[in-house]
C-alpha positions in Angstrom: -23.1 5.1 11.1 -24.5 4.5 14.5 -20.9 5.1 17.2 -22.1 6.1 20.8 -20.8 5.4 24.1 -22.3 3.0 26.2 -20.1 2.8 29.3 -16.9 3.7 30.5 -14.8 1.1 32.7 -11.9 1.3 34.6 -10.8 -1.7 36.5 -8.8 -1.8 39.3 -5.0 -3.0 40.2 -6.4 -4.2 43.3 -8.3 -7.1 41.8 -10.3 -8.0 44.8 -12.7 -4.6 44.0 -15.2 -5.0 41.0 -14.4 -2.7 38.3 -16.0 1.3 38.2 -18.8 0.8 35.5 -20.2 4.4 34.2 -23.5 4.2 32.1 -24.5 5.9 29.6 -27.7 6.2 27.8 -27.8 6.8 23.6 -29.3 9.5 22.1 -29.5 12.4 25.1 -27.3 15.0 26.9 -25.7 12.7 29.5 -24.4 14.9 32.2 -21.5 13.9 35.1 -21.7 17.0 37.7 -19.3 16.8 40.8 -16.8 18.6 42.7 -13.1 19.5 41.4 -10.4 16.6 41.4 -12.7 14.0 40.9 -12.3 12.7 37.8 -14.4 14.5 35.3 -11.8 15.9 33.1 -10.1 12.5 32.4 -13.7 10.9 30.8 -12.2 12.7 27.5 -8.7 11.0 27.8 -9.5 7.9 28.5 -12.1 7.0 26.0 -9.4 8.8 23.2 -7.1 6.6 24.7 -9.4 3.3 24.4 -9.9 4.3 20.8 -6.4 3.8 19.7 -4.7 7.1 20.6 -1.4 6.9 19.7 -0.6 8.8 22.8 -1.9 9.2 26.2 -3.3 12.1 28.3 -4.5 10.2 30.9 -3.7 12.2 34.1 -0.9 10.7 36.1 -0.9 9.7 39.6 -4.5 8.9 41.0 -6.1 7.5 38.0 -3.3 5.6 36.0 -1.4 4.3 39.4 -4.7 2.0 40.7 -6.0 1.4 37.5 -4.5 -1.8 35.1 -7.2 -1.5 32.1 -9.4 1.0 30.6 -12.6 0.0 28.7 -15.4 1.4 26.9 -18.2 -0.4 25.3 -19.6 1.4 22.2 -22.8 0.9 20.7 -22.8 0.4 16.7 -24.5 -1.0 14.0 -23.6 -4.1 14.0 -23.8 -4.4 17.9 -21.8 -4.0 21.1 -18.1 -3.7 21.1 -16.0 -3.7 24.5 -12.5 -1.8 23.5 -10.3 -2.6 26.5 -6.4 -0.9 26.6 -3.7 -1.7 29.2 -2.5 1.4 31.4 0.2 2.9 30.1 4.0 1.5 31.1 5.5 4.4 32.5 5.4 7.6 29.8 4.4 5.0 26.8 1.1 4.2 26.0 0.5 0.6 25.7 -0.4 -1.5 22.4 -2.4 -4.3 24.3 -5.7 -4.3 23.8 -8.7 -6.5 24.8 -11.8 -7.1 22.3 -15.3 -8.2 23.0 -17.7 -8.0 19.9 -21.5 -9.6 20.1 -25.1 -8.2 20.4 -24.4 -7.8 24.2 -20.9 -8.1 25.5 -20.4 -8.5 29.4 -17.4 -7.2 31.4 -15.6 -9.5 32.5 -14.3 -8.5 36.8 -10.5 -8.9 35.2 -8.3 -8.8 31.9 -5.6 -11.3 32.2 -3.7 -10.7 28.9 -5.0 -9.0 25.5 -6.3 -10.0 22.4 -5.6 -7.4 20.1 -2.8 -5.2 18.9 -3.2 -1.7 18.1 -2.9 -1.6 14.6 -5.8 -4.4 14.8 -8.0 -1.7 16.5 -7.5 1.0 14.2 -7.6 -1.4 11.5 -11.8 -2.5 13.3 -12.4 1.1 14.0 -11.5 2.3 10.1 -13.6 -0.4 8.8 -16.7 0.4 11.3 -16.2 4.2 10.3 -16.9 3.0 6.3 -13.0 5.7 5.5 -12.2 4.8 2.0 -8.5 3.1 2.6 -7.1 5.5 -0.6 -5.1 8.9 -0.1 -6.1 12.7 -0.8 -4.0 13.4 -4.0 -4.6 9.9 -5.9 -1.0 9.3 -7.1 1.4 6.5 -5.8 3.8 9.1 -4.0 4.2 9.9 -0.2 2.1 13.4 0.0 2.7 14.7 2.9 -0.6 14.9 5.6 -2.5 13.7 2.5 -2.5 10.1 3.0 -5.8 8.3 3.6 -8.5 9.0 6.4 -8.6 7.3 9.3 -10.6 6.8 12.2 -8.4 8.7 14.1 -8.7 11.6 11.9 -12.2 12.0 13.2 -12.1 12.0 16.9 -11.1 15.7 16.3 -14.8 16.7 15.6 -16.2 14.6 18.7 -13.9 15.7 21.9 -14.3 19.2 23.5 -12.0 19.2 26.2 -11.5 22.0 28.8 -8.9 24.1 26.6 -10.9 24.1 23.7 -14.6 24.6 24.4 -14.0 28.1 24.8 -11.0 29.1 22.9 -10.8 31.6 20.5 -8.2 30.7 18.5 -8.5 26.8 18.0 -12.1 24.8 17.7 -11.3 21.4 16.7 -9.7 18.6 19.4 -5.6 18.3 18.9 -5.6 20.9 16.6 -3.3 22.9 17.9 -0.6 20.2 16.4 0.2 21.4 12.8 0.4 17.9 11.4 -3.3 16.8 13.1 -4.7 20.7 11.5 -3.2 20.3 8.3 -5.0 16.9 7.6 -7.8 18.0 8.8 -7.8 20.7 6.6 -7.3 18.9 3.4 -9.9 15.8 4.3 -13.1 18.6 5.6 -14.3 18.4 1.7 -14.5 14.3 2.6 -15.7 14.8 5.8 -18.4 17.0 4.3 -19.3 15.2 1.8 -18.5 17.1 -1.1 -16.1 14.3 -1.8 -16.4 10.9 -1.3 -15.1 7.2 -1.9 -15.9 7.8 -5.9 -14.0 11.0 -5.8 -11.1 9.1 -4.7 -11.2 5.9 -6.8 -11.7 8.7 -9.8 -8.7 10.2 -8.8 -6.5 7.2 -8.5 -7.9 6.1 -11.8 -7.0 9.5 -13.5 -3.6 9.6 -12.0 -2.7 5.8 -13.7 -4.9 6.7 -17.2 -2.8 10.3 -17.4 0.2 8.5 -16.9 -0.9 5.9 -20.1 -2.1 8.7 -22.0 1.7 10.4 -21.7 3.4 7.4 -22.6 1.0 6.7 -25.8 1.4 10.6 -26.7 5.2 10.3 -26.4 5.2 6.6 -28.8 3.2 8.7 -30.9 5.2 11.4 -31.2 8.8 9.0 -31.3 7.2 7.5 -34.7 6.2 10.7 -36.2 10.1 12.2 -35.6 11.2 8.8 -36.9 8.5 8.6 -40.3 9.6 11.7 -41.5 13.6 10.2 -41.8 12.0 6.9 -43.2 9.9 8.3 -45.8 12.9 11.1 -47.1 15.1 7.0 -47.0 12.8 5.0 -48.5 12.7 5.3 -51.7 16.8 5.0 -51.7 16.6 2.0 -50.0 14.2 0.5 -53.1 16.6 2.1 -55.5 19.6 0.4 -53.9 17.3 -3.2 -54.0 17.2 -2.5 -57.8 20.4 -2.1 -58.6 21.3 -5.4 -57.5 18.4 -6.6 -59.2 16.3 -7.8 -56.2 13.5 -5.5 -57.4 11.5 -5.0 -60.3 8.4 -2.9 -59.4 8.3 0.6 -59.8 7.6 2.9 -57.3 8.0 6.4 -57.0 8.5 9.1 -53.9 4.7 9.9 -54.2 3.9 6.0 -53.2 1.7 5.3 -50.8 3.4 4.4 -47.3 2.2 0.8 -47.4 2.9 0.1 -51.1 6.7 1.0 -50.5 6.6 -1.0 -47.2 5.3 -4.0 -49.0 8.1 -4.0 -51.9 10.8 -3.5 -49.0 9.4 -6.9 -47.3 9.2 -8.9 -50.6 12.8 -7.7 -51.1 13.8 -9.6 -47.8 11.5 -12.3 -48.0 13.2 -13.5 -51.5 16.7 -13.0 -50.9 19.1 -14.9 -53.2 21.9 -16.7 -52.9 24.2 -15.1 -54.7 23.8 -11.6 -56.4 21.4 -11.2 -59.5 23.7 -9.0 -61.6 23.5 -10.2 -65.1 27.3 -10.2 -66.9 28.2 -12.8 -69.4 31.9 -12.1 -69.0 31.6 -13.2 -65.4 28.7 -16.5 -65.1 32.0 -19.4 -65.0 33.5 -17.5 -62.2 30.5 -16.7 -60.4 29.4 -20.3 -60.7 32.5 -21.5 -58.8 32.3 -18.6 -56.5 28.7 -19.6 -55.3 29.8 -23.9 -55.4 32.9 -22.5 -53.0 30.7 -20.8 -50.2 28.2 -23.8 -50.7 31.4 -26.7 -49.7 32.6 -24.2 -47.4 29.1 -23.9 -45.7 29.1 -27.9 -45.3 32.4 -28.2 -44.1 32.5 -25.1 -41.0 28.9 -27.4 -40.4 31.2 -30.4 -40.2 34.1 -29.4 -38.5 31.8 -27.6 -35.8 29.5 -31.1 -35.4 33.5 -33.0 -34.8 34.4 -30.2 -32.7 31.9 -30.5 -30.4 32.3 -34.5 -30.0 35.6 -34.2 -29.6 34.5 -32.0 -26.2 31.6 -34.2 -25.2 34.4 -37.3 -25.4 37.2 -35.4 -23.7 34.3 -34.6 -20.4 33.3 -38.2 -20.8 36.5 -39.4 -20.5 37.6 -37.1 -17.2 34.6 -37.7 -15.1 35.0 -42.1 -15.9 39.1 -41.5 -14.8 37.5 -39.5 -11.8 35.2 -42.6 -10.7 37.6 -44.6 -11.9 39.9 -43.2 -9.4 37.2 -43.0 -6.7 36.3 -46.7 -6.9 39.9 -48.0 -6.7 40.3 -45.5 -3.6 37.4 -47.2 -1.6 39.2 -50.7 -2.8 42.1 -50.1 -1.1 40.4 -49.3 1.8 38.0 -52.3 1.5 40.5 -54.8 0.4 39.3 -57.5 2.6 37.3 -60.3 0.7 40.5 -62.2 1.0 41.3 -61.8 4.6 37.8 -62.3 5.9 37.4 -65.8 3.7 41.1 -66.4 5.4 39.3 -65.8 8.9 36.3 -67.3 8.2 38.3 -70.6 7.1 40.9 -70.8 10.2 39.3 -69.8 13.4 36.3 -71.3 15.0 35.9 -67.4 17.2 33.6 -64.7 15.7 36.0 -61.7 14.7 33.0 -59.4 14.7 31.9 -59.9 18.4 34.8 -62.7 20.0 32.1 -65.2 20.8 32.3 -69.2 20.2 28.6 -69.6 20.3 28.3 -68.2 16.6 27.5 -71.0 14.9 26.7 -68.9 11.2 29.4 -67.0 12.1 31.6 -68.7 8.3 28.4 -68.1 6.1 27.7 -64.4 7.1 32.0 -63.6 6.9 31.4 -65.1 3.7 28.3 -62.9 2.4 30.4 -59.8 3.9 33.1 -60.9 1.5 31.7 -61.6 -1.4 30.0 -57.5 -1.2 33.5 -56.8 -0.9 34.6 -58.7 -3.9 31.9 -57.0 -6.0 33.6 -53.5 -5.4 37.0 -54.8 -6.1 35.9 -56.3 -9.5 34.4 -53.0 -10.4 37.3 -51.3 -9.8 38.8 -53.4 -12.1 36.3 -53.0 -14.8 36.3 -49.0 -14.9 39.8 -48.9 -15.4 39.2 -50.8 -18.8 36.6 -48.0 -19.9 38.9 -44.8 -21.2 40.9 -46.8 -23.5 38.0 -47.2 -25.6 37.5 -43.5 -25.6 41.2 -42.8 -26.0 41.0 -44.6 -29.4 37.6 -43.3 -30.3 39.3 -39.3 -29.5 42.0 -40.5 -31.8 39.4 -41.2 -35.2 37.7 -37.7 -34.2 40.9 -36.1 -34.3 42.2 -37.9 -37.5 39.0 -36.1 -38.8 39.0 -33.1 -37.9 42.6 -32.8 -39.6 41.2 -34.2 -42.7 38.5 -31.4 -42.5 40.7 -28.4 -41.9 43.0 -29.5 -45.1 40.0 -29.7 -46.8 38.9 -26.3 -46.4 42.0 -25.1 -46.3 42.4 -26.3 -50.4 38.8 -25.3 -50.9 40.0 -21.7 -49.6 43.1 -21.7 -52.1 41.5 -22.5 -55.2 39.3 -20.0 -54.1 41.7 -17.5 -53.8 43.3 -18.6 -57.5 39.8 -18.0 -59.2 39.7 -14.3 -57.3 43.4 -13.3 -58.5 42.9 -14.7 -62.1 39.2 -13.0 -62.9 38.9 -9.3 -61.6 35.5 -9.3 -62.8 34.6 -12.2 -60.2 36.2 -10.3 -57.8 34.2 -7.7 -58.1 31.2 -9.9 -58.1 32.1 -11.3 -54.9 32.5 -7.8 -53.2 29.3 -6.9 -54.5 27.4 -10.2 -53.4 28.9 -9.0 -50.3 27.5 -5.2 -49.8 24.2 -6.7 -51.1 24.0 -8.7 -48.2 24.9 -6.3 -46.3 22.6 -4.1 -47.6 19.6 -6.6 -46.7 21.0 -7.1 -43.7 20.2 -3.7 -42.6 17.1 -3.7 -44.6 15.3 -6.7 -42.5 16.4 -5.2 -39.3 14.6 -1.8 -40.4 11.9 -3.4 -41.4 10.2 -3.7 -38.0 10.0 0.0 -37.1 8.9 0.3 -40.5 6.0 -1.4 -39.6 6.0 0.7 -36.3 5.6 3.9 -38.3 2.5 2.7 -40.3 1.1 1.3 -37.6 1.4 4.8 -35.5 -2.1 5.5 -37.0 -3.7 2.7 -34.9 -2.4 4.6 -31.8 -5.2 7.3 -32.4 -8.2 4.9 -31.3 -6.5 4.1 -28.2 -5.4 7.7 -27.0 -8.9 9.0 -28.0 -10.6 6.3 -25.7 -7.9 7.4 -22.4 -9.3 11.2 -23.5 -13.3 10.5 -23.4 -12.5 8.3 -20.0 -10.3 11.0 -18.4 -12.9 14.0 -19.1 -15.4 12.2 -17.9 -13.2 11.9 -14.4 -12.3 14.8 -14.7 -16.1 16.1 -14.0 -15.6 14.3 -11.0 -13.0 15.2 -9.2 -13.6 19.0 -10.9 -12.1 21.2 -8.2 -14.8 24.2 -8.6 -17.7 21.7 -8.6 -16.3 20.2 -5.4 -15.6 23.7 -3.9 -19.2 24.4 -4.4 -20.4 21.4 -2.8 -18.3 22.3 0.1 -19.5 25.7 0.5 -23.4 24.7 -0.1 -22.3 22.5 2.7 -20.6 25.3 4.9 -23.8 27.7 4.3 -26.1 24.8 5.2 -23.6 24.8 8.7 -23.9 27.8 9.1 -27.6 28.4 8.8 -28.0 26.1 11.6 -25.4 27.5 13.9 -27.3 30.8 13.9 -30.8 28.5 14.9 -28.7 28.0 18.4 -27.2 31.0 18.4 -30.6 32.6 19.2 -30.9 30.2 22.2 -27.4 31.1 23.8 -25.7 33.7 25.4 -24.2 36.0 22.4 -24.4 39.5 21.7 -27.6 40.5 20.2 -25.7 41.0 16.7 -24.8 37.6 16.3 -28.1 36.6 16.4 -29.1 38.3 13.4 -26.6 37.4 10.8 -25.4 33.9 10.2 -21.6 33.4 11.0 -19.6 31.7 8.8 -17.7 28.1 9.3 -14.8 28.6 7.2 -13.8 24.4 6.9 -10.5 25.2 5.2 -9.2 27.6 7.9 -11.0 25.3 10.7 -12.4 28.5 12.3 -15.1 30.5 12.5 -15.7 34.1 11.2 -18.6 36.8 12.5 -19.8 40.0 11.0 -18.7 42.8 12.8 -21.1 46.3 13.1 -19.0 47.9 9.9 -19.8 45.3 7.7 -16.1 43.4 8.1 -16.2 39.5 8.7 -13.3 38.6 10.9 -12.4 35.4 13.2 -13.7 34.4 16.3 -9.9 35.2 17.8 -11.3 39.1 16.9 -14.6 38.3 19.0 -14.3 39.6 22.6 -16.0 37.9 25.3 -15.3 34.2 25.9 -19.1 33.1 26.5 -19.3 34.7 22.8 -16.6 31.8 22.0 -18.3 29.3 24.1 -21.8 29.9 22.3 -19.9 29.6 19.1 -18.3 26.1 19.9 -21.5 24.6 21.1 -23.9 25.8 18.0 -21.4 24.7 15.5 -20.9 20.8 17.5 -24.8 20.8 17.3 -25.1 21.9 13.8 -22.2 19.4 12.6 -23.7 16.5 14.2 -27.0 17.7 12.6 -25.5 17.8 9.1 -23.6 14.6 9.4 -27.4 12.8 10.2 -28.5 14.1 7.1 -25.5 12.1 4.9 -25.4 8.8 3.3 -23.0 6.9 5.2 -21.0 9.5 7.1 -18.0 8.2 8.9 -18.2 10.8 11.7 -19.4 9.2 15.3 -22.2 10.9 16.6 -21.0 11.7 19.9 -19.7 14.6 21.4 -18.4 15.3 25.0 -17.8 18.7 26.6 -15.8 18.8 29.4 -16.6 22.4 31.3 -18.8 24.6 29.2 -19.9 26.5 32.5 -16.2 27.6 32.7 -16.4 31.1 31.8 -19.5 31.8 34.1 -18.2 29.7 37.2 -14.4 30.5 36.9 -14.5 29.9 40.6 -15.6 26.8 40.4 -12.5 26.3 38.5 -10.2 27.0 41.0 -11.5 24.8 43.8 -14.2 26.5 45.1 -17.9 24.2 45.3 -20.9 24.9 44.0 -23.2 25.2 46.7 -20.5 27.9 48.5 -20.4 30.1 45.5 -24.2 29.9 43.8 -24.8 33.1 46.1 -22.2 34.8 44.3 -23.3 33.7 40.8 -25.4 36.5 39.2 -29.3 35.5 37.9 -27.9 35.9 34.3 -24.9 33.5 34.3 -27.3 30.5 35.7 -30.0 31.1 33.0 -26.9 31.5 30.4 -25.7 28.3 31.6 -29.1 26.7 31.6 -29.4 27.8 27.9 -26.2 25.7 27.2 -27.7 22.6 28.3 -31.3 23.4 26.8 -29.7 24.2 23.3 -27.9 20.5 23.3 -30.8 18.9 24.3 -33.3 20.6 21.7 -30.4 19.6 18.7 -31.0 15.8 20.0 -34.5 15.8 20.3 -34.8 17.7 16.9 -32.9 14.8 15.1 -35.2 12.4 16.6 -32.7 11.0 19.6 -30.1 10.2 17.0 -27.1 11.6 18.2 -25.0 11.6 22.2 -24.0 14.1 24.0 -22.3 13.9 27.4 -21.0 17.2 29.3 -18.5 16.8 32.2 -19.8 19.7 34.7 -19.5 21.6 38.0 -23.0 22.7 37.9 -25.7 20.3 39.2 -29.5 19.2 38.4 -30.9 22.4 39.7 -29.3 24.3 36.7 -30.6 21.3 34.5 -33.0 19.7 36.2 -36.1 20.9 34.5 -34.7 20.4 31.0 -36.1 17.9 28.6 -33.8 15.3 27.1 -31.0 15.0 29.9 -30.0 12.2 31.9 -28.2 13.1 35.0 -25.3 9.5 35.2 -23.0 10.1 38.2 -22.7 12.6 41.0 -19.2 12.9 42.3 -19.4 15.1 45.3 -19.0 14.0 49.2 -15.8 11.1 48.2 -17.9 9.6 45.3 -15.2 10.2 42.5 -14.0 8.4 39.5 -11.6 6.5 41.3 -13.1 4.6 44.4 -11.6 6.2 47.7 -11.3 2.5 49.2 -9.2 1.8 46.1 -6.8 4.3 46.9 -7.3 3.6 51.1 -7.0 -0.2 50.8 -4.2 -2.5 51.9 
């Protein structure tokens, strides 16, 4: 991914000055020297800001009160992009931003309103960047300071601002925050490409196939509990079936699974209608027993069919009475066919508008009449209409009666033929229990199938197995911790190249630190053979050196991935600090340089030289820019650096005549 900085723009609240445009070129050390208080330390703020920071740092005062937008134009892949943000509104950062995309964008002297939301930005930036849009842990859940990589994430490994290029105790930007280290933390293995967008779609996929696997393993396990009761039942089920004579096979407890199942569903496919039980002493009874439930079959079929007529004609017969009544309402209020053919008949003036020059006044009174006659007639006619459905009420009525004696006889001669033959009796209840019986047999018969079927589960289960190994070999923990520290070593190797060309003790020269990603630190072999953290290392241009080998051999490592999402830029703001602390405090160059010792300015000189070698050695392809006291006569003779702006006698980030004007 190709993300350096072009220019950074500030324009102005006084609109009649052009905005401050700062250059930058791609692919060198780009150095700002200048006095104190002119602006230098906020180049890191503001560009953080224009990309989306979700707070501001933006010193207060000078540079936010004359300024109304801040811009940057970045140089990608795909072309320019111009990334404008609104000064902040008191202590809140603004969400209004201004976009310009294109091969070439142009900067336009003001920014009357925005075109872009922050979310939007982010949203440009993440896809630009190529961050997967999954989380860390691949599961559904809210993981806390695991949840997917953003753009943001990354400007931790591009911005070395004044507190952190020579601390001992924290390397990366904003890490001091817990939340911003933690995340950090668990996304380095991402970020170093020991993981990637495949790790995390394998990840997501294992957590959804684990979770199918469990549910088929525990329907697996449901019908194995439940075969072992239906096998132990089964056979008393059959034995039951042939007692009442529904079954004829034989079949034993040593039958195969699907034989048994087979009889049990030819038992419910051919149930009879009455019970199969052959006793001579009982066929006359039985035969009026069965004719009974037959006429009382027809008859509750009959009496429900008149049953529900009798409710469709009782409805019927409401809602016509309703209209009924509805239409003669609006009669009475419209009874006027009469009295306007009256009118029309006996005056010669218009009753609609008093005139005498109405000449069709009769014929349209008329018309307006007859309309009205219309609805009265109808009135009339719906009143007629629930008689007939009174009488036909009446006939439904007669026959449901008729009915109900009916069944009510059917019911006692039934009862006569139960208390006269004890043997019929007992046919009945048994007809009864059989039905029952198969009652309860059909609506087992479906997890019988279940069970049988349980088998066929294996193929599927077996398939979620093979797929989740094989995702398993991807997101394999060790084999991703060994990619990480093959990557760390590789780091490492590298940071010891330029710490031969900077100002460390001679021991770190010889030994390779090493960066320790998951702690986000740096650790050193002392002289007894003890690694420890650079927060154990004395000296701070020890801790200084260490910073500015391990930005060099990042951006190195990143060049050599497919596809890294890391911007290859990095600014420093101050890496002469801890030789120039004067400078620091106010004091200018040019008064102190005859109290700054030979050693410091070749030290210094080695800073700059070791930045520019890393560029030149990755053939131009990554940016640095370095916000500095020092001037061209410390770098001046260096390869590979581009001196942009001078900020000394009033020249300053900030126009003086912007501050000065009326």
């Amino acid at each position: 991914m190709q993300f350096q900085i072009l220019k950074l723009i500030i324009w102005p609240k006084k609109i009649n000055f052009e905005p401050q445009i700062v250059e930058f070129k791609l692919g060198t050390v780009n150095v700002i020297t200048g006095a104190s208080r002119t602006g230098k330390s906020a180049i890191i703020p503001i560009i953080d800001y224009c990309l989306a920071s979700s707070d501001c740092h933006i010193p207060i005062d000078t540079i936010r009160t004359n300024a109304l937008w801040y811009g940057v134009v970045i140089h990608t892949d795909e072309g320019q992009m111009l990334i404008a943000r609104a000064v902040p509104n008191g202590d809140k950062p603004s969400r209004d931003f201004y976009l310009q995309r294109g091969n070439l964008v142009f900067i336009p002297k003001t920014i009357e309103n925005g075109n872009e939301k922050i979310d939007g930005i982010k949203h440009i930036l993440n896809a630009i960047a190529g961050v997967s849009s999954l989380n860390l842990h691949g599961t559904a859940d809210n993981v806390p300071l695991q949840g997917r990589l953003g753009f943001r994430d990354l400007m931790a490994l591009v911005f070395q601002n004044q507190d952190i290029i020579a601390n001992q105790n924290i390397i990366f930007y904003k890490t001091h925050a817990v939340e911003h280290r933690q995340r950090l933390r668990h996304w380095f293995p991402y970020i170093l490409g020991a993981e990637n967008s495949k790790t995390l779609e394998a990840r997501h996929r294992l957590d959804y196939l684990r979770k199918q696997l469990n549910g088929l393993i525990r329907e697996k396990s449901k019908i194995e509990k439940i075969s072992i009761k239906w096998f132990s039942n089964m056979t008393g089920y059959l034995n039951v079936a042939a007692e009442y004579g529904l079954l004829k096979a034989a079949f034993s407890r040593e039958s195969e699974p699907e034989y048994l199942l087979e009889l049990a569903k030819g038992v419910v496919d051919d149930i009879p209608n009455y019970s199969r039980t052959t006793s001579s002493d009982i066929k006359i009874s039985n035969g009026e027993l069965i004719r009974f439930n037959r006429e009382s079959s027809k008859l509750s079929s009959d009496i429900a069919s008149v049953k529900k007529r009798l409710s469709d004609v009782e409805r019927l017969k409401i809602g016509l009475i309703e209209y009924s009544g509805s239409v003669a309402k609006r009669n009475e209020r419209l009874h006027l066919s009469k009295w306007l053919k009256d009118v029309a008949q006996k005056t010669e003036i218009c009753p609609a508008c008093g005139s005498n020059d109405h000449p069709s006044a009769n014929s349209e009174l008329s018309q307006i009449a007859v309309v009205f006659e219309e609805q009265e007639n109808l009135a009339g006619n719906v009143q007629i209409i629930p008689e007939s459905f009174a009488r036909e009420e009446g006939l439904l009525k007669m026959e449901m009666d008729r009915l109900l004696k009916e069944k009510f006889a059917g019911q006692k001669r039934f009862d006569q033929v139960l208390a006269k033959n004890k043997a019929a009796r007992d046919s009945f209840h048994t007809q009864q229990k059989m039905f029952l019986f198969l009652g309860r047999l059909q609506a087992s018969l479906e997890t019988f199938g279940e069970l049988l079927s349980g088998a066929e589960l294996d193929d599927p289960i077996e398939e979620l197995e093979k797929e989740i190994k094989e995702l398993e070999g991807i997101v394999d923990l060790a084999a991703i911790q060994a990619k990480v520290e093959a990557a760390e070593k590789k780091i490492s190797q590298k940071m010891l190249t330029y710490l031969a060309e900077l100002d460390v003790e001679e021991q770190y020269r010889e030994v390779a630190p090493i960066f320790d990603s998951k702690e986000l630190n740096i650790k050193v072999l002392s002289e007894d053979g003890f690694w420890h953290f650079l927060a154990e290392v004395g000296s701070a241009s020890n801790w200084v050196s260490f910073h500015l080998a391990l930005m060099c051999s990042l951006q190195e490592f990143f060049l050599t991935q497919d596809n890294s999402p890391i911007p290859n830029f990095v600014i420093i703001d101050q890496p002469s600090q801890v030789y120039f602390p004067k400078l620091s405090r106010g004091k200018e160059l040019d008064d102190a340089r005859e109290d700054i010792p030979d050693e410091d300015v070749i030290a210094v000189k080695w800073m700059f030289s070791a930045l520019a070698n890393s560029i030149i050695s990755s053939g131009n392809s990554w940016q640095c820019i370095i916000l500095d006291h020092v001037d061209s006569e410390i770098y001046g003779d260096i390869d590979g650096i581009h001196e942009v702006a001078v900020w000394r006698d009033g020249e300053k980030l900030i126009p003086e005549e912007w501050i000065t004007a009326k």
